[in-house]
C-alpha positions in Angstrom: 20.7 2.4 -21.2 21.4 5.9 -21.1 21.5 7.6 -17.3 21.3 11.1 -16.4 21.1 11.7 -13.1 19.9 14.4 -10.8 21.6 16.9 -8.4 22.0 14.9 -5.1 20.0 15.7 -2.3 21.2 16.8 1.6 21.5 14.1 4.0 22.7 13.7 7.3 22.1 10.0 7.3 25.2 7.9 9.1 25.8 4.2 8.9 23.9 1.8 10.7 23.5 -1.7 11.2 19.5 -1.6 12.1 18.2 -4.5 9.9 15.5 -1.6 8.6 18.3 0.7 7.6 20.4 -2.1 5.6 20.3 -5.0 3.3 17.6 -4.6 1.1 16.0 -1.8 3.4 19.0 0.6 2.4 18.0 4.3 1.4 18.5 5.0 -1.9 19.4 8.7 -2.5 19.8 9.2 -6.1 17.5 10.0 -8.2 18.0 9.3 -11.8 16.3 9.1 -15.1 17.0 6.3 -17.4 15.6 5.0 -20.9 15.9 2.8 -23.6 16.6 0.0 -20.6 18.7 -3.2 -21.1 17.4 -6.8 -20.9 18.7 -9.3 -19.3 16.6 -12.0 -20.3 14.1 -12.7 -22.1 12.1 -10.2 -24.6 9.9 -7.1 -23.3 6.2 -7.7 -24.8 4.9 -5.4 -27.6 2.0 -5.7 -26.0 1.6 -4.3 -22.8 1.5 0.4 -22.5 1.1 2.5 -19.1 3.2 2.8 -16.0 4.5 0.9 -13.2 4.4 3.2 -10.1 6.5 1.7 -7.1 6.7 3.7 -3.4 9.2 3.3 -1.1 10.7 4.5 2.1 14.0 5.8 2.5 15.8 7.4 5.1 17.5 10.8 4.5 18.7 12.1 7.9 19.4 10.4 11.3 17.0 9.4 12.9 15.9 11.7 16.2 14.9 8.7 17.8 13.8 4.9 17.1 13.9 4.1 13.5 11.0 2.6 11.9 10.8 1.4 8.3 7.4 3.4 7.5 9.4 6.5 8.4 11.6 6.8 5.7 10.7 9.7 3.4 8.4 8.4 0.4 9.5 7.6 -3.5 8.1 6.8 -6.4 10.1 4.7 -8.9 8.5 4.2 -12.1 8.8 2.2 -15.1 7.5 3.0 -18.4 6.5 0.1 -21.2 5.8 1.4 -24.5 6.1 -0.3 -28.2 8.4 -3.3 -26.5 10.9 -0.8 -24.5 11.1 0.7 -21.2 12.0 3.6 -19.8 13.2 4.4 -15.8 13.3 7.6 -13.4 12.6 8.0 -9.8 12.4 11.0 -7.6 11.4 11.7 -4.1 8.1 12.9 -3.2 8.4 17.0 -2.3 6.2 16.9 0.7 6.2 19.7 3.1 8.5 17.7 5.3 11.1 16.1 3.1 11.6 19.9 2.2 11.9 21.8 5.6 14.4 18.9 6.7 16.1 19.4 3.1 16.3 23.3 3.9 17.0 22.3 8.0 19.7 19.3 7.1 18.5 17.2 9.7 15.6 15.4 11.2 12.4 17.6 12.5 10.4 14.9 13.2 10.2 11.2 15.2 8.7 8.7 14.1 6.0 5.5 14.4 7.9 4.2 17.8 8.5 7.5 19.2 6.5 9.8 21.7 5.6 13.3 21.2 8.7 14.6 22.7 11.1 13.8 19.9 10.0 15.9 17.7 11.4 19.2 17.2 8.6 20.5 15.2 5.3 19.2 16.5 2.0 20.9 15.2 3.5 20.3 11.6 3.7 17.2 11.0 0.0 14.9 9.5 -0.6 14.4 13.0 0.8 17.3 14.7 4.4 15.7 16.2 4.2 12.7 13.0 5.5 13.7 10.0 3.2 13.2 6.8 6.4 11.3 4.2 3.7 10.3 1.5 5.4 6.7 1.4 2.9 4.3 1.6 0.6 4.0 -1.0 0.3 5.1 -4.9 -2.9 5.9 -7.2 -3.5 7.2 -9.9 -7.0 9.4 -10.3 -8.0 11.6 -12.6 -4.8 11.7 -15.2 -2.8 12.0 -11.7 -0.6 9.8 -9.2 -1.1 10.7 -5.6 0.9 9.2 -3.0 -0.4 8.4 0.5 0.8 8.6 4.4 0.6 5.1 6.6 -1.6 7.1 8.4 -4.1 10.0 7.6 -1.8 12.5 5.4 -2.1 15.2 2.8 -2.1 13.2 -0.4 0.9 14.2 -2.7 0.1 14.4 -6.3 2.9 14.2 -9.3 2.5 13.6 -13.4 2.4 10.0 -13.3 4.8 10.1 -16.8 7.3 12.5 -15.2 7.1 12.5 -11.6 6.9 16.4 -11.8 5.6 17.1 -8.1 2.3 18.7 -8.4 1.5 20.0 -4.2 -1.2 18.6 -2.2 -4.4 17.7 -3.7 -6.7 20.5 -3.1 -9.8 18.3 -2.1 -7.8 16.7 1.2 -10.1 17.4 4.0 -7.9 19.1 7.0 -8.2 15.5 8.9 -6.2 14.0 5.6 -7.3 10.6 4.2 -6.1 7.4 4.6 -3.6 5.0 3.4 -5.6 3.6 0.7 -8.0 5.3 -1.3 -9.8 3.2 -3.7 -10.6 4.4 -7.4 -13.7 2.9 -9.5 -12.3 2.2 -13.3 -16.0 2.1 -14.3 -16.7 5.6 -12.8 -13.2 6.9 -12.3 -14.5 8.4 -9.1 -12.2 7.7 -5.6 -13.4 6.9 -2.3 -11.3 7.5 0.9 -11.7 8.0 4.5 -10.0 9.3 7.3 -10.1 8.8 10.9 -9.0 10.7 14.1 -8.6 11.0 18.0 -11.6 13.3 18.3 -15.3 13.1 17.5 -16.5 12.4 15.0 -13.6 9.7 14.5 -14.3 8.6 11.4 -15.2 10.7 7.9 -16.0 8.9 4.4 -15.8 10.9 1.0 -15.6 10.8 -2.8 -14.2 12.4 -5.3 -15.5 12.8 -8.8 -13.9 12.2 -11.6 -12.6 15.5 -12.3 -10.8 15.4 -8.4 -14.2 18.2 -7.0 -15.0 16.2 -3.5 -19.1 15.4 -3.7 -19.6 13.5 -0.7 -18.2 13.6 2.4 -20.0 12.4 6.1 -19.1 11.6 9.3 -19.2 7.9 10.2 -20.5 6.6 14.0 -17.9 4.5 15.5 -17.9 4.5 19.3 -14.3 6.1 19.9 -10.5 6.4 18.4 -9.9 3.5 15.5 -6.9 2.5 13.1 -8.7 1.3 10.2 -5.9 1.4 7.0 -8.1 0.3 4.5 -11.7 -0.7 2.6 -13.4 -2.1 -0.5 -16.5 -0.7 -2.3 -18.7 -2.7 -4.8 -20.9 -1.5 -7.5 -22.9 0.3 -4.9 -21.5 0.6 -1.5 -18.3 1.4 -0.1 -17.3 -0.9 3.2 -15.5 0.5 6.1 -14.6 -1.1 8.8 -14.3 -1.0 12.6 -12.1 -3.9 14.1 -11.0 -4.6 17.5 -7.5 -3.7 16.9 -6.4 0.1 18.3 -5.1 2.3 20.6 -5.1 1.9 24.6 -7.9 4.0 25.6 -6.3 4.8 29.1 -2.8 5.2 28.0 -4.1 7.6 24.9 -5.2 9.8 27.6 -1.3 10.3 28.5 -1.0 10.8 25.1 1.2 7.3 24.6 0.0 5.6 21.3 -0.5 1.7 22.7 -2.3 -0.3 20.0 -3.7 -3.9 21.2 -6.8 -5.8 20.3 -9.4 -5.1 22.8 -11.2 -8.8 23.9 -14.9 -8.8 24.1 -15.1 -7.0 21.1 -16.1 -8.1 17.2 -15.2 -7.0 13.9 -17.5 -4.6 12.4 -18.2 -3.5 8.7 -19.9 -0.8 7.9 -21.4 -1.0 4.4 -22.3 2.5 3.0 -24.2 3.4 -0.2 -21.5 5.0 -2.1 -22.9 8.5 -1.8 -25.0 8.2 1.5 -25.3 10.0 4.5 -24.4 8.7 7.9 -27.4 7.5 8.9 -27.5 5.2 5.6 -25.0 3.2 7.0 -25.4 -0.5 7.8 -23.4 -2.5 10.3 -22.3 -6.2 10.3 -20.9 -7.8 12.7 -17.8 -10.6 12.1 -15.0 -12.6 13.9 -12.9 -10.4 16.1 -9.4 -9.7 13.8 -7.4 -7.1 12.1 -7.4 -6.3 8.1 -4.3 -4.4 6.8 -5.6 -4.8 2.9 -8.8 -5.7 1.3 -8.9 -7.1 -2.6 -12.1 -6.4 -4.1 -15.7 -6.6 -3.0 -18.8 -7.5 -5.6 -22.6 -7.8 -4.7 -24.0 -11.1 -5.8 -28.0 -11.8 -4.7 -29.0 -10.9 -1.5 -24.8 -10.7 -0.8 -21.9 -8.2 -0.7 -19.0 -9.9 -0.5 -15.6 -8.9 0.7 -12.4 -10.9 0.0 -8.9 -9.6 2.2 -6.4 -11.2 4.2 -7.2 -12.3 8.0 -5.1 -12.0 10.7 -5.3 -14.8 12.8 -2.4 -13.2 15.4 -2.7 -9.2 15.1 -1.1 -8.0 18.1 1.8 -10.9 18.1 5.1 -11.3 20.8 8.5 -9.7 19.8 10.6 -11.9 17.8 13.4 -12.9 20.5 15.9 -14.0 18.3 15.2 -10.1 16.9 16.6 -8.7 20.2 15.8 -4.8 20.4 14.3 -5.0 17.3 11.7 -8.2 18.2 8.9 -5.7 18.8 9.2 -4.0 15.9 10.3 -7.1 13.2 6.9 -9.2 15.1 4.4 -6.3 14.0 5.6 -6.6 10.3 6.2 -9.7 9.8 3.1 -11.6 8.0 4.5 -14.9 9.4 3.7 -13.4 13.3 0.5 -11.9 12.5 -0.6 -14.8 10.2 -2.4 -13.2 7.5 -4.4 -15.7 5.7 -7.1 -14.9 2.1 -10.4 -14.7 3.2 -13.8 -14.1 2.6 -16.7 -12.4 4.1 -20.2 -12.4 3.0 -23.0 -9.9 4.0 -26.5 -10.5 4.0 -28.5 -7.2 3.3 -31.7 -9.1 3.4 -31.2 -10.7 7.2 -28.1 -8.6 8.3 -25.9 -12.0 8.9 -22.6 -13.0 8.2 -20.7 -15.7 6.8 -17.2 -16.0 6.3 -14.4 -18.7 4.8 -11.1 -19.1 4.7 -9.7 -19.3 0.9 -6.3 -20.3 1.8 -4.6 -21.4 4.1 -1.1 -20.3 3.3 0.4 -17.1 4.9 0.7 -14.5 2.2 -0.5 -10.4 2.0 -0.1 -7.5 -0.4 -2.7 -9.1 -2.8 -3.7 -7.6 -6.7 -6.6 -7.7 -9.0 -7.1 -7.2 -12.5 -8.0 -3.4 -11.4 -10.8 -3.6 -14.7 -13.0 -6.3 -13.2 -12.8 -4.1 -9.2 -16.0 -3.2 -7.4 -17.2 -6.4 -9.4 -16.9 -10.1 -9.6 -13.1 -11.2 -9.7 -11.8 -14.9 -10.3 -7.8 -13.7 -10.1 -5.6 -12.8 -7.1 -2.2 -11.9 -7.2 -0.8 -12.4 -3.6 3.0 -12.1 -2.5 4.6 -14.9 0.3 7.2 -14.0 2.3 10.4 -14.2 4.0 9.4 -15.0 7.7 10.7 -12.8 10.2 10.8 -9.8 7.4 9.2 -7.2 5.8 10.2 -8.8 2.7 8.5 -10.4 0.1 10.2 -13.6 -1.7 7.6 -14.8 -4.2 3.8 -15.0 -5.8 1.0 -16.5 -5.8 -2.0 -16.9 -8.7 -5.2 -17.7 -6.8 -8.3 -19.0 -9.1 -10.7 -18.4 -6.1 -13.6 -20.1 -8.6 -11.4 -23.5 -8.7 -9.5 -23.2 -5.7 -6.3 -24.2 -7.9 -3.3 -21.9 -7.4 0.0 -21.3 -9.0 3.4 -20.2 -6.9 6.4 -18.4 -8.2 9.2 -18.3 -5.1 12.3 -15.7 -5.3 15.8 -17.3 -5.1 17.2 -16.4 -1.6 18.5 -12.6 -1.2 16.2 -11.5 -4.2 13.4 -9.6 -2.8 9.8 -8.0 -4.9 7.5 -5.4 -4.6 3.8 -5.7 -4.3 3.1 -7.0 -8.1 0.0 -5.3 -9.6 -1.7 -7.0 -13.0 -1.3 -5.3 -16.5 -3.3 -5.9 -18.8 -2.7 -6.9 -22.3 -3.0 -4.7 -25.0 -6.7 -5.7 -26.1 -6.8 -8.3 -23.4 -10.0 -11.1 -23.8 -10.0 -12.6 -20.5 -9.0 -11.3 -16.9 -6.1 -13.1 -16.5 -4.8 -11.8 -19.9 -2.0 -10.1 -19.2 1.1 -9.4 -16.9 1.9 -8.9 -13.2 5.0 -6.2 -13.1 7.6 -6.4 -10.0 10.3 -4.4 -8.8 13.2 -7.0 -7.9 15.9 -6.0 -4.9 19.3 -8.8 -5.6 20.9 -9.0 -2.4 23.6 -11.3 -3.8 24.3 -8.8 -7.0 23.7 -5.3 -5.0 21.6 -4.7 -7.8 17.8 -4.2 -9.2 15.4 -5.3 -11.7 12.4 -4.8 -13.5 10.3 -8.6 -14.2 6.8 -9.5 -16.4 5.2 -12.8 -15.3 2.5 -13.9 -18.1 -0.3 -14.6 -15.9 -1.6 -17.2 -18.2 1.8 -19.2 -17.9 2.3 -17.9 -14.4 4.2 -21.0 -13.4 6.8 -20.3 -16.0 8.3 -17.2 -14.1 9.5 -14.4 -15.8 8.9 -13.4 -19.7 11.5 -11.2 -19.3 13.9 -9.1 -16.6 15.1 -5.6 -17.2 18.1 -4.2 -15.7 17.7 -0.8 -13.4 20.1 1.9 -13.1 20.6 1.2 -9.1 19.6 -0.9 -6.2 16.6 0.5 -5.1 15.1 0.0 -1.2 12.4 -1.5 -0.5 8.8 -0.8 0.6 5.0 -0.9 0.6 2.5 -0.1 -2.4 2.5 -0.1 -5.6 0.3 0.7 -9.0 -0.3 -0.1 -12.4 -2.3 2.9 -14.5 -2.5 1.8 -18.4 -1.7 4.4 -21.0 -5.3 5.2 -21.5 -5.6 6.5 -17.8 -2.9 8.4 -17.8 
């Protein structure tokens, strides 16, 4: 493996003991590029080509106030497979706010558990005193990554080969767009919304497939929502509105509150995917809250819509958590009890029917991204460490059998959200690889895996070492060589 490794940024970040801020969850500061990478087991494939994209949050200053794990400033790590070798870099994602607190040395901003008032720099940030650190999700559209905000950001794009930073995509609307937009393989066109605290609360757009917006309306919900993400099929894209969002009364005082509102029902808002507003069509479905959808497909008379319930969206601190319970509850999957599920909509009666397709806690699901917007047999879900943000294994649904395959994580080795790579010249959907980022707690180290996802069961083909322990975090991508 040969290393070289880049200037090192300015922090101002001191040492901590906040479970967020340690462990796996510690920053990683360096930024490095790395090829021809050793293996430590196994053999890399000849025959899988494209890019791994993995974001994560890490802290570069001191926090001005409570630390959460979303607020630490986005990066991309990427791995690159070509002709049975892989090659490694990582670098931080330039937004506006990493560099003013580069150029500043400090903090500007607070973060997801602060109020207004900590920030030093409101009117800046994606949503005025919150700054916009690009580290949720990654896509790539149109020959380019874009990384996303938790909540409605700019949209950061970089060369998905090089991680050169490119600036803000120029289509963003001024109310950003969401965590995760959603790109058609068929079309190559990307669909996104956004939402906000004023009228009209909610917008829905696409972009073509040379990144010129086309479509963009406002959508009718009845005030303020948190919706994170949606689904589209061959011909709609599905939003949502869901009972789960800010205190009315205490928004007023401008103190951000979330809790699920009783009396009220889920609602999905199924949109041909270049209507207007008044195309859309409401259904109505058990009260709940959705952090990620998987796919959608229309089938008859049906759209249906598969994503993970949450039984327990607005759960109790953890007490054995301490200061920390309120914070480790709300993302934990094991206190909200996420569960794969499926909704069905009728657009010849308007009705819905929905089933539970597991019953086993588990989140941050994949598809083979070829087959999305239309019938899928294949998830890819990750379990869990409970009490954690931490995933500790996989899971291969065959949601036409209702059979399922496990993989589960020694204890202290920790994965990322594990999207499915297709083989070269692949004949089937589940012909290919799921690709994971590995954090080993008991080495201090980090790996690269490949699961087969026709052996799944077997484990790992193959692990290849990384150049450092690298932090956790949320989203991840897989764009094949053809794509990029």
């Amino acid at each position: 493996m040969k290393i070289e490794r880049l200037e090192p940024i300015n922090s101002s970040l001191q040492p901590s003991n906040h479970p967020y801020l340690t462990g796996p969850w510690t920053p990683q500061h360096e930024e490095v590029t790395a090829t021809d990478l050793d293996v430590i087991e196994g053999t890399i494939p000849t025959d899988i080509d494209g890019v791994y994209l993995r974001n994560t949050e890490n802290q570069v200053h001191q926090p001005l106030g409570r630390h959460h794990p979303f607020d630490g400033d986005g990066m991309i790590h990427q791995i690159s497979f070509k002709d049975g070798k892989a090659d490694y870099r990582n670098r931080f994602i330039q937004t506006r706010c990493f560099q003013a607190e580069q150029i500043t040395g400090g903090s500007l901003w607070g973060g997801l558990m602060d109020s207004h008032g900590v920030s030093k720099r409101p009117g800046y940030g994606a949503h005025g005193a919150l700054k916009d650190n690009a580290s949720t999700d990654v896509i790539v559209h149109a020959g380019k990554a874009i990384s996303t905000f938790y909540q409605c950001g700019e949209g950061y794009v970089m060369d998905p080969e090089t991680l050169e930073p490119e600036g803000i995509a120029p289509w963003v609307p001024i109310d950003g767009m969401s965590a995760h937009p959603k790109v058609d393989p068929a079309t190559d066109e990307l669909m996104f919304f956004n939402y906000s605290k004023s009228a009209p609360y909610m917008h829905y757009g696409v972009v073509d497939k040379h990144g010129k917006l086309v479509t963009y309306v406002p959508i009718d919900v009845p005030g303020p929502r948190l919706p994170h993400d949606m689904a589209f099929s061959e011909n709609y894209s599905i939003l949502n509105d869901l009972p789960v969002f800010w205190d009315q009364k205490l928004l007023e005082r401008n103190v951000h509150a979330v809790r699920e509102h009783e009396g009220l029902r889920s609602r999905f808002g199924l949109i041909p995917r270049h209507g207007k507003a008044e195309d859309v069509r409401w259904f109505d479905a058990a009260p709940t809250f959705v952090l990620h959808f998987l796919n959608a497909y229309e089938e008859g008379d049906e759209v249906i819509l598969d994503g993970y319930f949450q039984e327990n969206p607005t759960p109790e601190p953890i007490k054995e958590a301490g200061e920390h319970g309120h914070l480790m509850a709300y993302i934990d999957m094991h206190s909200f009890r996420s569960k794969l599920h499926r909704w069905r909509f009728n657009l010849k009666d308007g009705t819905t029917r929905e089933e539970r397709l597991d019953d086993r806690i588990v989140e941050f699901g994949m598809i083979n991204q070829s087959v999305a917007g239309h019938k899928h047999r294949y998830i890819y879900s990750v379990t869990s460490k409970p009490g954690w943000f931490l995933f500790n294994g996989f899971i291969k649904h065959d949601v036409e059998t209702g059979e399922s395959e496990q993989v589960t994580l020694a204890e202290g080795r920790y994965a990322s959200e594990a999207p499915f790579a297709p083989r070269v010249n692949a004949t089937s959907e589940d012909d290919g690889y799921i690709v994971s980022f590995i954090t080993d707690e008991n080495t201090g180290t980090s790996e690269c895996i490949l699961i087969d996802a026709k052996r799944f069961s077997d484990g790992p083909v193959c692990r290849i070492a990384l150049p450092h322990k690298i932090s956790s975090g949320t989203h991840t991508t897989w764009a094949p060589r053809d794509k990029l």
